[in-house]
VEXKOLLUM-803418 format. One record per residue (C-alpha): x, y, z negated. Coordinates in Angstrom, 2 decimals. Layout:
% VEXKOLLUM-803418
      east     north        up
         X         Y         Z
...
% end
This chain:
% VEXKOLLUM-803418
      east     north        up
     -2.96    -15.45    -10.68
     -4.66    -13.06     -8.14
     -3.42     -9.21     -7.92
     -5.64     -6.93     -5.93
     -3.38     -5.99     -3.14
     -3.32     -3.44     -0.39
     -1.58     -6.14      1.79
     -3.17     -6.30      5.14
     -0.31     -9.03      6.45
      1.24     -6.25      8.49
      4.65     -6.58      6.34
      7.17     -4.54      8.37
      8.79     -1.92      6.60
      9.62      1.35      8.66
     13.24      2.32      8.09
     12.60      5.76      8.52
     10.20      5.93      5.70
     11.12      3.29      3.36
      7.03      2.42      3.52
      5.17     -0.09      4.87
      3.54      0.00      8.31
      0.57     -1.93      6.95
      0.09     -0.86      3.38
      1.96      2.12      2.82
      3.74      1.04     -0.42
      7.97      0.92     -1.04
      9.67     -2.35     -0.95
      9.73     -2.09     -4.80
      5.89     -1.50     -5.38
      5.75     -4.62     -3.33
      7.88     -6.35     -5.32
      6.95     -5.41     -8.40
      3.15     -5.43     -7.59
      2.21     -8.71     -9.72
      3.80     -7.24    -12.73
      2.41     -3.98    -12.55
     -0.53     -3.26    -14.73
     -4.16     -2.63    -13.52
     -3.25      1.10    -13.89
     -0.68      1.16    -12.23
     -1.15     -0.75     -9.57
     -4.81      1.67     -9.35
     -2.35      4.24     -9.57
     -0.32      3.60     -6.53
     -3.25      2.78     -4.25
     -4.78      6.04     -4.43
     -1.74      7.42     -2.90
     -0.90      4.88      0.07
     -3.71      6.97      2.72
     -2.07     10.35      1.83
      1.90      9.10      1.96
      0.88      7.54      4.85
     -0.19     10.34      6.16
      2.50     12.55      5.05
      5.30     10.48      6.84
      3.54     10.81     10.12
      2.75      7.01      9.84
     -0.87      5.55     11.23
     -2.80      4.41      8.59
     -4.57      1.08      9.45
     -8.34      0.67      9.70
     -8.00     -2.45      7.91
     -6.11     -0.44      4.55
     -8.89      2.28      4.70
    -11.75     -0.39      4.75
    -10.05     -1.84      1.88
     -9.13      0.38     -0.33
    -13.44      1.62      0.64
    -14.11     -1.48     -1.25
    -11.45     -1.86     -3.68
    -11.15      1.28     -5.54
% end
């Protein structure tokens, strides 16, 4: 079964944020992501340029073009 995912295949998780270099979500939202509903997966992306953002962390061109096409 396919999950839209913000994955970009940059999976390193920064220790000082608890978030993703590539995609910006927690170790649990990545986890979790194939069991999460439509919602709330829709939920989460909408937040992953901003907490990005917020933490000081570069958000990846590759993220922003897809979450342009996705949502």
């Amino acid at each position: 079964m396919s999950h839209e995912s913000p994955c970009i295949s940059v999976c390193v998780m920064s220790p000082e944020t608890g978030l993703c270099l590539g995609c910006g979500r927690t170790i649990s939202e990545i986890s979790d992501w194939a069991v999460l509903t439509p919602e709330e997966r829709a939920a989460i992306m909408v937040t992953l340029v901003q907490r990005m953002t917020d933490a000081d962390m570069k958000v990846p061109p590759a993220l922003v073009r897809w979450l342009e096409v996705c949502c």
